[in-house]
SETOR-445340 format. One record per atom (N, C-alpha, C, O): residue number from 1; chain; atom name; y, z, x. Coordinates in Angstrom, 1 decimal. Example, Ala and Ser with C-alpha at 12.3 -4.5 7.8 and 13.67 -1.06 7.14 Angstrom:
! SETOR-445340
<nr->1&kette->A&atom->N&yy->-5.7&zz->7.8&xx->13.2>
<nr->1&kette->A&atom->CA&yy->-4.5&zz->7.8&xx->12.3>
<nr->1&kette->A&atom->C&yy->-3.3&zz->7.8&xx->13.2>
<nr->1&kette->A&atom->O&yy->-3.3&zz->8.5&xx->14.2>
<nr->2&kette->A&atom->N&yy->-2.2&zz->7.1&xx->12.8>
<nr->2&kette->A&atom->CA&yy->-1.1&zz->7.1&xx->13.7>
<nr->2&kette->A&atom->C&yy->0.0&zz->7.9&xx->12.9>
<nr->2&kette->A&atom->O&yy->1.1&zz->8.0&xx->13.4>
END
This chain:
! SETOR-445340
<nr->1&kette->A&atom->N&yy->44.5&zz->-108.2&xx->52.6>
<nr->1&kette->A&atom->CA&yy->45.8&zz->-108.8&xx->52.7>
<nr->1&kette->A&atom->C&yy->46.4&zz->-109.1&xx->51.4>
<nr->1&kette->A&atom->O&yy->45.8&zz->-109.9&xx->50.6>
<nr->2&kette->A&atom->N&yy->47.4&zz->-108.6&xx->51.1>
<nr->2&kette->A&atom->CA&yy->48.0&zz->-108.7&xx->50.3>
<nr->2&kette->A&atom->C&yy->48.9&zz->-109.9&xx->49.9>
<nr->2&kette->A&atom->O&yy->49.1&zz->-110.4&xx->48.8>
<nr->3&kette->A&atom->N&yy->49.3&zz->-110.4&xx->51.0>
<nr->3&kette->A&atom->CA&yy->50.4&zz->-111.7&xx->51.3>
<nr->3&kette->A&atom->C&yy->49.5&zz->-113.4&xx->50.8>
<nr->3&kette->A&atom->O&yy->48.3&zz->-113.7&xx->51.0>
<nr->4&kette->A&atom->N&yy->50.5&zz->-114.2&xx->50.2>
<nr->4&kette->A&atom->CA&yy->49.2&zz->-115.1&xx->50.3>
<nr->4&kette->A&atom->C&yy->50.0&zz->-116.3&xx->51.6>
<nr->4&kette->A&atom->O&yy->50.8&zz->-116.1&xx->52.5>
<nr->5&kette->A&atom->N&yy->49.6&zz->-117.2&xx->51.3>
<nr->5&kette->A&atom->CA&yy->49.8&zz->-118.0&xx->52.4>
<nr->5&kette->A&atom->C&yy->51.0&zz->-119.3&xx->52.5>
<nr->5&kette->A&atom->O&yy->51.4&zz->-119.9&xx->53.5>
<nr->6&kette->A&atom->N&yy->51.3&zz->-119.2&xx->50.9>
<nr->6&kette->A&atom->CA&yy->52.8&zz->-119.6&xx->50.6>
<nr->6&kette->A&atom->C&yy->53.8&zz->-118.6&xx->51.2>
<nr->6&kette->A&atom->O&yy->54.6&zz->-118.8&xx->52.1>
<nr->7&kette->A&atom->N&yy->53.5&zz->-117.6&xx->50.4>
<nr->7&kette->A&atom->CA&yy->54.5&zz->-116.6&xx->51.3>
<nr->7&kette->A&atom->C&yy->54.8&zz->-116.4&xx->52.3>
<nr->7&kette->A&atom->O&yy->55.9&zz->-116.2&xx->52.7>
<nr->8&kette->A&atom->N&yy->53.4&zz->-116.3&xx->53.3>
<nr->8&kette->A&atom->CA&yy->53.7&zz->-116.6&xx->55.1>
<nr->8&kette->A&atom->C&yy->54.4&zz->-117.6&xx->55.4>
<nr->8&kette->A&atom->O&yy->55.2&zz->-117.5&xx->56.3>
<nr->9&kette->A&atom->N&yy->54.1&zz->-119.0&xx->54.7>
<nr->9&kette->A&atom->CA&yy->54.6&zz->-120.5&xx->55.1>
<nr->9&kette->A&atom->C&yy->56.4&zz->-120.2&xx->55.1>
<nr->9&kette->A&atom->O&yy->57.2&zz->-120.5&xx->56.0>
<nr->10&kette->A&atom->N&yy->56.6&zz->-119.8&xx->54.0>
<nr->10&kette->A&atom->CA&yy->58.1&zz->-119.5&xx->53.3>
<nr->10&kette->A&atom->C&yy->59.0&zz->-118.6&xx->54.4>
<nr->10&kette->A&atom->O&yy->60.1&zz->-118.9&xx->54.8>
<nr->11&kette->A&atom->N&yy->58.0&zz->-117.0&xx->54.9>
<nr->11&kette->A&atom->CA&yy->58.8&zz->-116.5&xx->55.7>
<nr->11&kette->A&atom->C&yy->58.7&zz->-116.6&xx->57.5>
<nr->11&kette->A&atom->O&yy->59.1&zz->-115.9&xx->58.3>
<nr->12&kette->A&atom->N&yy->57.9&zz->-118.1&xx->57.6>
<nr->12&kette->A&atom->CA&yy->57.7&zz->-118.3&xx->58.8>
<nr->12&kette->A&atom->C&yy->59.6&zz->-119.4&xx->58.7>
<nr->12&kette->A&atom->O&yy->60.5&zz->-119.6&xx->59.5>
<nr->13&kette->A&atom->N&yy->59.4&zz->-119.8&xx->57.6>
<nr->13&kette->A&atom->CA&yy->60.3&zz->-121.0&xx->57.4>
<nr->13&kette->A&atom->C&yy->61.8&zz->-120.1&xx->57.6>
<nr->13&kette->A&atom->O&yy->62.6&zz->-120.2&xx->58.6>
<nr->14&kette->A&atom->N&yy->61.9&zz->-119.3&xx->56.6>
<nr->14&kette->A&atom->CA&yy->63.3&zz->-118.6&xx->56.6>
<nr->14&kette->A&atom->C&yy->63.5&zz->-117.8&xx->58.2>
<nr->14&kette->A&atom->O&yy->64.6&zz->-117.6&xx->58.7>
<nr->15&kette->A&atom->N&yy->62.7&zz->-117.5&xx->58.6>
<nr->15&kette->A&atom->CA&yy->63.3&zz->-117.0&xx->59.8>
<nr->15&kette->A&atom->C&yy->63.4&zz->-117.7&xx->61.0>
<nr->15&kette->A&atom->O&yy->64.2&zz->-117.3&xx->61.9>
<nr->16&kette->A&atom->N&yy->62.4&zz->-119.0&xx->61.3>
<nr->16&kette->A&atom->CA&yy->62.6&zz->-120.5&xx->61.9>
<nr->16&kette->A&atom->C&yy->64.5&zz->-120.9&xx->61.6>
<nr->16&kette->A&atom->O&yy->65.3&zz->-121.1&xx->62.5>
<nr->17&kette->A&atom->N&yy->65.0&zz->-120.8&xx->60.3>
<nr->17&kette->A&atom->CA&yy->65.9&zz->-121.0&xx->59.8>
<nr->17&kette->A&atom->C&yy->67.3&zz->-120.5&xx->59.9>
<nr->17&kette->A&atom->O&yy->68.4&zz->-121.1&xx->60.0>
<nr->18&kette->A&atom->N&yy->66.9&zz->-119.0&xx->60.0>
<nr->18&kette->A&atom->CA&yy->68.2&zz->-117.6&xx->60.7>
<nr->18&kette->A&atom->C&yy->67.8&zz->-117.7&xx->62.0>
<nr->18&kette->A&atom->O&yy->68.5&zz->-118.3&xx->62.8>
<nr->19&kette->A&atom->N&yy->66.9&zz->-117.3&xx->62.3>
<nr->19&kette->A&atom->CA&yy->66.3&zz->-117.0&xx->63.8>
<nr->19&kette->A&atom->C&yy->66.0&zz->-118.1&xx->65.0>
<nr->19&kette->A&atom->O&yy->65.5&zz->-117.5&xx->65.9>
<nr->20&kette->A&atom->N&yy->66.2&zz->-119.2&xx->65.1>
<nr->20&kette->A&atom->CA&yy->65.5&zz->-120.6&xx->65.8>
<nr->20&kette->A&atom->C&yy->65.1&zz->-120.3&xx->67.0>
<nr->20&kette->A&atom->O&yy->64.8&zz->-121.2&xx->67.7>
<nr->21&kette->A&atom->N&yy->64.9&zz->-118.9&xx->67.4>
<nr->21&kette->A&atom->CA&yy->64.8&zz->-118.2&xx->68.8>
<nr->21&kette->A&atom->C&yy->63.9&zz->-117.2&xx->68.6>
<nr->21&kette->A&atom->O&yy->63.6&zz->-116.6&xx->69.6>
<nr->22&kette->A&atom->N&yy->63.3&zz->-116.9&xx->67.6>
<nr->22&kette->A&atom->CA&yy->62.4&zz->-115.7&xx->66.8>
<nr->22&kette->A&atom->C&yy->61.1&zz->-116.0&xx->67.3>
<nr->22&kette->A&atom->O&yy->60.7&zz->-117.1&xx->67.5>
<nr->23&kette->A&atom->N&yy->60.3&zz->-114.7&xx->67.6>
<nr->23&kette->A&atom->CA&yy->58.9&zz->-115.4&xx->68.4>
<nr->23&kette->A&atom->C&yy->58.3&zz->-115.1&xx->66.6>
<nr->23&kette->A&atom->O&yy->58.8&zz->-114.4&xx->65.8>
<nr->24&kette->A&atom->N&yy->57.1&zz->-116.0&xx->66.4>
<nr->24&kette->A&atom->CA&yy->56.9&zz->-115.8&xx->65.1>
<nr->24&kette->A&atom->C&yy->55.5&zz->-116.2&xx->65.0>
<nr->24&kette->A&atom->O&yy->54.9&zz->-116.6&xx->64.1>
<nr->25&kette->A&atom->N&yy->54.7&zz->-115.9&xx->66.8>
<nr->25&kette->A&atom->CA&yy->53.5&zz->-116.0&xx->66.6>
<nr->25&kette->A&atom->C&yy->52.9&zz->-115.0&xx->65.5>
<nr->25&kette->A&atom->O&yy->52.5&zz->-115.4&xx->64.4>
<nr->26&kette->A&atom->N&yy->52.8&zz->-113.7&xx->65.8>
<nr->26&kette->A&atom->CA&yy->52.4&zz->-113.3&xx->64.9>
<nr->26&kette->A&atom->C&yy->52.3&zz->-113.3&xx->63.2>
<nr->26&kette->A&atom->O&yy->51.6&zz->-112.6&xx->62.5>
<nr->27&kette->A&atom->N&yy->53.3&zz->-114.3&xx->62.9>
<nr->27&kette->A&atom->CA&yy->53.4&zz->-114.6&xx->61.4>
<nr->27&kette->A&atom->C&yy->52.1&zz->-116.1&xx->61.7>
<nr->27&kette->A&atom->O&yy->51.1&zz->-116.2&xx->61.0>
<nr->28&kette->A&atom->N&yy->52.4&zz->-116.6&xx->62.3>
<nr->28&kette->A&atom->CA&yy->51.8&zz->-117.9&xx->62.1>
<nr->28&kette->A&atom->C&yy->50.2&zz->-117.2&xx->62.4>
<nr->28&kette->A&atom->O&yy->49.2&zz->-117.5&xx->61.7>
<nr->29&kette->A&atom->N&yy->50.0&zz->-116.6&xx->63.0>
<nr->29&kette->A&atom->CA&yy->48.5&zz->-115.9&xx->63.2>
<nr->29&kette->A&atom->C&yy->47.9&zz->-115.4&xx->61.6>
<nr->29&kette->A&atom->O&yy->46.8&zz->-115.6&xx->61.2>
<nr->30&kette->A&atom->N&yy->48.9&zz->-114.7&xx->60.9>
<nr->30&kette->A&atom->CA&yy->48.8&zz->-114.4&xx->59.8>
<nr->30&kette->A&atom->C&yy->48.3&zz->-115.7&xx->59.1>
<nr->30&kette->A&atom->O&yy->47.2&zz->-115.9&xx->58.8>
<nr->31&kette->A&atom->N&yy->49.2&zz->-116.5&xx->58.9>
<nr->31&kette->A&atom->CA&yy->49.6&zz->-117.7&xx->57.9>
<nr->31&kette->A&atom->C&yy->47.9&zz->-118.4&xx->58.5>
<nr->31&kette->A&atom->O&yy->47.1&zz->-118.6&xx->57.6>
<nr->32&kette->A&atom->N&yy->47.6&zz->-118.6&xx->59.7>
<nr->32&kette->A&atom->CA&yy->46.5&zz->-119.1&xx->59.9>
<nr->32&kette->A&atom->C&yy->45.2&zz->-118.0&xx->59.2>
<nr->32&kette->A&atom->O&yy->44.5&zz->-118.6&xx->58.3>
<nr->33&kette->A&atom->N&yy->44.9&zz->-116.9&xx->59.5>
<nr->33&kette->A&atom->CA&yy->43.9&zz->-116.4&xx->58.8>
<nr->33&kette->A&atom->C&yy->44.1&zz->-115.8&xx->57.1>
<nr->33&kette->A&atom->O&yy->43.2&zz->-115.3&xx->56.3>
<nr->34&kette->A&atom->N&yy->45.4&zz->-116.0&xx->56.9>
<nr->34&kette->A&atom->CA&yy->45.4&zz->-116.3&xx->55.0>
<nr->34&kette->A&atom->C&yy->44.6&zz->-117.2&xx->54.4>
<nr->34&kette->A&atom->O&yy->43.7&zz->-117.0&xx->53.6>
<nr->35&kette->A&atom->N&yy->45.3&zz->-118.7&xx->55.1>
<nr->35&kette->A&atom->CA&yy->44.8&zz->-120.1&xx->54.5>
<nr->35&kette->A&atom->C&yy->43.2&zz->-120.0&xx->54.7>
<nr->35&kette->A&atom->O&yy->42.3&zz->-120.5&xx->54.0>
<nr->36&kette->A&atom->N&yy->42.9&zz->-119.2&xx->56.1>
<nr->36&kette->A&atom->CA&yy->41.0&zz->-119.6&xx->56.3>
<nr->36&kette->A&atom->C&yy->40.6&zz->-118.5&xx->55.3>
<nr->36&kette->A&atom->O&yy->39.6&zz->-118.8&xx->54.7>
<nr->37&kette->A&atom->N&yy->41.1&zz->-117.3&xx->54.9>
<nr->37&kette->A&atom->CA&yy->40.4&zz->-116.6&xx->53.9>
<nr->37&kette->A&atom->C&yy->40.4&zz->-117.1&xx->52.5>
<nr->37&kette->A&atom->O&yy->39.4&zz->-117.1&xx->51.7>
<nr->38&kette->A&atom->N&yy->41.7&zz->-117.8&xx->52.2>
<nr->38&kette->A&atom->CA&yy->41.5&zz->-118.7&xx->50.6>
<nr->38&kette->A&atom->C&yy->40.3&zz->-119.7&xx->51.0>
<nr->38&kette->A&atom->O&yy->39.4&zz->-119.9&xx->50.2>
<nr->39&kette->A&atom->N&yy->40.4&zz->-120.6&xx->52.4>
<nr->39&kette->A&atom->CA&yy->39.2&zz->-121.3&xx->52.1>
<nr->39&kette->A&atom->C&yy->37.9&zz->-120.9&xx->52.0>
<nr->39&kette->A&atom->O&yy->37.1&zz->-121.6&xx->51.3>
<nr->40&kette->A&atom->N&yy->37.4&zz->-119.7&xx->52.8>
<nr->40&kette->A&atom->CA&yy->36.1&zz->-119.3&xx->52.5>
<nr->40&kette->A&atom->C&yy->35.7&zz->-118.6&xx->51.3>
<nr->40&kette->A&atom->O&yy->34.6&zz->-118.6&xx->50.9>
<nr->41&kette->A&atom->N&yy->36.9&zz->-117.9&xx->50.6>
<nr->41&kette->A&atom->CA&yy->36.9&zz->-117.6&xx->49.4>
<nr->41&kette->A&atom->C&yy->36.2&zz->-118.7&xx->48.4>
<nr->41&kette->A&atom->O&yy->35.5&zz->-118.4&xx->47.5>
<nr->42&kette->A&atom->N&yy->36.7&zz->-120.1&xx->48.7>
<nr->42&kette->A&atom->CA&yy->36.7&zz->-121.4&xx->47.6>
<nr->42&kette->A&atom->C&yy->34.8&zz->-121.6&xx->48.0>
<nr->42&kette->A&atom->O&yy->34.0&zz->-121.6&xx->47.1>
<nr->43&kette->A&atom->N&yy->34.5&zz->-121.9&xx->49.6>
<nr->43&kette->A&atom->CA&yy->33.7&zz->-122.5&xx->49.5>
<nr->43&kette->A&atom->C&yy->32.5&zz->-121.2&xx->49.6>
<nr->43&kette->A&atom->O&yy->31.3&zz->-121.4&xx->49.8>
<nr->44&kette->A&atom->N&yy->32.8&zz->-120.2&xx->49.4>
<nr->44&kette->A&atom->CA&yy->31.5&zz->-118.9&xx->49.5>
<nr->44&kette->A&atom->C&yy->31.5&zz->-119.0&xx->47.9>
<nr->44&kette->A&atom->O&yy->30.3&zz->-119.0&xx->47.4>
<nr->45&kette->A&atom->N&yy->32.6&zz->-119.1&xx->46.8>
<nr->45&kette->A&atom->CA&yy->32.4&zz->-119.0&xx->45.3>
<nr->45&kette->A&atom->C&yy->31.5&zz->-120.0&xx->45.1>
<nr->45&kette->A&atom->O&yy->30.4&zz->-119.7&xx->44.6>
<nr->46&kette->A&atom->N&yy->31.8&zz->-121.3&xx->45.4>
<nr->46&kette->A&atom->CA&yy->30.9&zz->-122.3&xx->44.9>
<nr->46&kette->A&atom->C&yy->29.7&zz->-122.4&xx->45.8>
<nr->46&kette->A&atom->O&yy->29.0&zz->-123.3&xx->45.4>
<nr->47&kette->A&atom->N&yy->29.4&zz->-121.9&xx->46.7>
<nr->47&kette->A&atom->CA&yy->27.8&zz->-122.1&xx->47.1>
<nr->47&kette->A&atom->C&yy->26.8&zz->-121.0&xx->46.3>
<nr->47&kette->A&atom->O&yy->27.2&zz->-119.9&xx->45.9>
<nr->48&kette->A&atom->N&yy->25.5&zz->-121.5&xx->46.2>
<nr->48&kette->A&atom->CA&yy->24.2&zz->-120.7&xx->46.2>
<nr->48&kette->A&atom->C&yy->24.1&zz->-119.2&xx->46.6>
<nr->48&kette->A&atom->O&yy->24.8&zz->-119.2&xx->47.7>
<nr->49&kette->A&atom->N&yy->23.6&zz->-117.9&xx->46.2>
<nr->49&kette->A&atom->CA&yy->23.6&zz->-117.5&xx->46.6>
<nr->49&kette->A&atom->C&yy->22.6&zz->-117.1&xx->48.2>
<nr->49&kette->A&atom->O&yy->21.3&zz->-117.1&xx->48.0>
<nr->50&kette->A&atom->N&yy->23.1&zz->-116.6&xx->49.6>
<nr->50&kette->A&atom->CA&yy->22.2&zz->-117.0&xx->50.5>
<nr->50&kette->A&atom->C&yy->21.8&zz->-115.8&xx->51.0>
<nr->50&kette->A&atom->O&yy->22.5&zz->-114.8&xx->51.1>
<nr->51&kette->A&atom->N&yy->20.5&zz->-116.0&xx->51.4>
<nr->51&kette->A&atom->CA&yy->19.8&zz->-115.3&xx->52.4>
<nr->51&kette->A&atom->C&yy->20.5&zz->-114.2&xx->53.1>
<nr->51&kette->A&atom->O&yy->21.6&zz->-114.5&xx->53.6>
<nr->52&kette->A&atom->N&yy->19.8&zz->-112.5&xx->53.4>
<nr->52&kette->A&atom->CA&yy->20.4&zz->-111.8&xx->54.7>
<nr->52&kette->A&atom->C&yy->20.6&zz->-112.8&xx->55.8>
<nr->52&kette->A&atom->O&yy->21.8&zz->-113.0&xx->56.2>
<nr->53&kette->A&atom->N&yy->19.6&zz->-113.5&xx->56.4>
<nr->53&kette->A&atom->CA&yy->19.4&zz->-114.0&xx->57.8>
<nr->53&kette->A&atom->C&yy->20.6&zz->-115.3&xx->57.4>
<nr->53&kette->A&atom->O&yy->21.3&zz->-115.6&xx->58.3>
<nr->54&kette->A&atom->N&yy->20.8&zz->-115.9&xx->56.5>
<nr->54&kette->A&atom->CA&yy->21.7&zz->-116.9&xx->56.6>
<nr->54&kette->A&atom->C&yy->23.3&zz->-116.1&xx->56.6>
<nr->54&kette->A&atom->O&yy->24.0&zz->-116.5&xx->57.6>
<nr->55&kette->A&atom->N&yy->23.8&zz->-115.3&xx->55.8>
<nr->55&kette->A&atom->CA&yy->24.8&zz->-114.4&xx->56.0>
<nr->55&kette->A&atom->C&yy->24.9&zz->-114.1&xx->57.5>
<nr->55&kette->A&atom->O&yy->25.9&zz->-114.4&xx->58.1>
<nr->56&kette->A&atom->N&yy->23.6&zz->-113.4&xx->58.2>
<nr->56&kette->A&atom->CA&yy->24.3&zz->-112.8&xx->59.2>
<nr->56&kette->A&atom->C&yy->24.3&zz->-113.9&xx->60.6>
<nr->56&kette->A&atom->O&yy->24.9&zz->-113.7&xx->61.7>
<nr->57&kette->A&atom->N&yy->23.5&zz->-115.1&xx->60.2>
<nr->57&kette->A&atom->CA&yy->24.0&zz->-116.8&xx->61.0>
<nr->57&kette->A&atom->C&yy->25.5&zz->-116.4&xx->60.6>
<nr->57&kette->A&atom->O&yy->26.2&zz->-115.6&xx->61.2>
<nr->58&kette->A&atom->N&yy->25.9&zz->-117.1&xx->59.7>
<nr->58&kette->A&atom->CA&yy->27.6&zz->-117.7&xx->59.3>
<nr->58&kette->A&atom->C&yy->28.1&zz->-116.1&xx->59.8>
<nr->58&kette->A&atom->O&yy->29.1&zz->-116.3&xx->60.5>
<nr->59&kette->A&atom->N&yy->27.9&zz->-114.9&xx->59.8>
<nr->59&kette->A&atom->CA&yy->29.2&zz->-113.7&xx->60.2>
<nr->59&kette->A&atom->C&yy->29.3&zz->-113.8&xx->61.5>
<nr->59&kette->A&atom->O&yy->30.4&zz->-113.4&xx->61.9>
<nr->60&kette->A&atom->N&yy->28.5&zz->-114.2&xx->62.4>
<nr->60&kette->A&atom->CA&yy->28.3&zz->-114.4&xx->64.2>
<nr->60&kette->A&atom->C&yy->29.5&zz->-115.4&xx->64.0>
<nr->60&kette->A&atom->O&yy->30.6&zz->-114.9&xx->64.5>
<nr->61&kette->A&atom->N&yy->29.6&zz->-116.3&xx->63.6>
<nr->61&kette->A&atom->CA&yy->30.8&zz->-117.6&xx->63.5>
<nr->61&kette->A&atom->C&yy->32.7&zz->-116.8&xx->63.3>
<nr->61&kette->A&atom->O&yy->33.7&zz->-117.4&xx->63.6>
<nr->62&kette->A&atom->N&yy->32.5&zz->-115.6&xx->62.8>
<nr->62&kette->A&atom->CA&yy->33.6&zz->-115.0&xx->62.5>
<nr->62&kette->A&atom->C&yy->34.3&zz->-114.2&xx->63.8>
<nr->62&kette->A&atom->O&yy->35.5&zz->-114.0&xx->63.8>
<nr->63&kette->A&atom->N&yy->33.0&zz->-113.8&xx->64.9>
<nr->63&kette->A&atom->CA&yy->32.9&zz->-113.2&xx->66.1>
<nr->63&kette->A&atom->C&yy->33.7&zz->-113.7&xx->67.1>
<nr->63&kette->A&atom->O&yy->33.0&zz->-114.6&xx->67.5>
<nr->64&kette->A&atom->N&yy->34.7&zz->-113.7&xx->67.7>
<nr->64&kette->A&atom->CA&yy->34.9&zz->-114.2&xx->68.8>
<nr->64&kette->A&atom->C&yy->33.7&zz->-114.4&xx->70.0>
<nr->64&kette->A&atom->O&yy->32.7&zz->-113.8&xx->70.4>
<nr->65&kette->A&atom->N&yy->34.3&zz->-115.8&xx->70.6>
<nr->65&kette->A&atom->CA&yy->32.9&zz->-116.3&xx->71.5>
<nr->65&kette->A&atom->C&yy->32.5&zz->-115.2&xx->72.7>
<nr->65&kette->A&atom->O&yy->31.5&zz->-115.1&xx->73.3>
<nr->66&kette->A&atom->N&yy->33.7&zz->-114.4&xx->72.8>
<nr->66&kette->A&atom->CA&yy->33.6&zz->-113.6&xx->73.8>
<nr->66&kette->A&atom->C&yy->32.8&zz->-112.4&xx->73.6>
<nr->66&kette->A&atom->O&yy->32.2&zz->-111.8&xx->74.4>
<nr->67&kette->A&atom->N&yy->32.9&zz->-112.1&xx->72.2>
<nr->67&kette->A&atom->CA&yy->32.1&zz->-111.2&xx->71.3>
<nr->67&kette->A&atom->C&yy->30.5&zz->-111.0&xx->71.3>
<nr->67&kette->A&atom->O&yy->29.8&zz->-110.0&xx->71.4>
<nr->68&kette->A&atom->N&yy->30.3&zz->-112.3&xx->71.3>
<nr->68&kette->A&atom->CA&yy->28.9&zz->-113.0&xx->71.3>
<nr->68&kette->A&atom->C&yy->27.9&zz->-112.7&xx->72.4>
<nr->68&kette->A&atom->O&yy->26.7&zz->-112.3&xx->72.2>
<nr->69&kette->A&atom->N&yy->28.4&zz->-112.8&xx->73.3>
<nr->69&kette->A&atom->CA&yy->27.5&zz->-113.2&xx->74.6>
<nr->69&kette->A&atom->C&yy->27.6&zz->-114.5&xx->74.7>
<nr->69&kette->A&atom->O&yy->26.5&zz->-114.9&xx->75.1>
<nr->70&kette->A&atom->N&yy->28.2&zz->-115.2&xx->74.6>
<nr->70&kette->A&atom->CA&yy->28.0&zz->-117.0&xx->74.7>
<nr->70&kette->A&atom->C&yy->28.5&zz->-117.1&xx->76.2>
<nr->70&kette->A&atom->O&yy->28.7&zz->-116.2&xx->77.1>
<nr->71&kette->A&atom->N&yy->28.4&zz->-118.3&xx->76.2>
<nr->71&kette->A&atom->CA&yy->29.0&zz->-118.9&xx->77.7>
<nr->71&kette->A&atom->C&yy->30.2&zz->-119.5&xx->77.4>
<nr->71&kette->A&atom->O&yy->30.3&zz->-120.4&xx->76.6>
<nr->72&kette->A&atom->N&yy->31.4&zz->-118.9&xx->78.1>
<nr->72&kette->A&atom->CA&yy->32.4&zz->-120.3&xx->77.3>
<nr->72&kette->A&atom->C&yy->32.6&zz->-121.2&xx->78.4>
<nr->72&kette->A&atom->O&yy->33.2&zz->-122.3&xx->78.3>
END
């Protein structure tokens, strides 16, 4: 993704602004998994480096629960 997450915020805003009737889930879907990629970006730079078996714990977490086999 190229876009960062100011920019989503900005063009969720301007078209909130022209548009007050605009469906803009799909922007805000964006703008939500921008901000969570800057943050795992911050907190994967500063941790340790970890384990296959710890990696593939935390990528299950990325999975939708439906994904999984869980119970929801």
């Amino acid at each position: 993704m190229a876009d960062t997450w100011t920019a989503a915020r900005a063009r969720i805003a301007a078209t909130k602004r022209h548009h007050p009737d605009a469906d803009v889930s799909d922007d805000l879907r964006t703008l939500a998994a921008l901000r969570l990629e800057e943050h795992i970006k911050r907190v994967v730079d500063a941790a340790p480096a970890l384990t296959s078996e710890q990696l593939d714990r935390l990528r299950t977490l990325l999975v939708p629960a439906s994904g999984r086999g869980d119970a929801a």
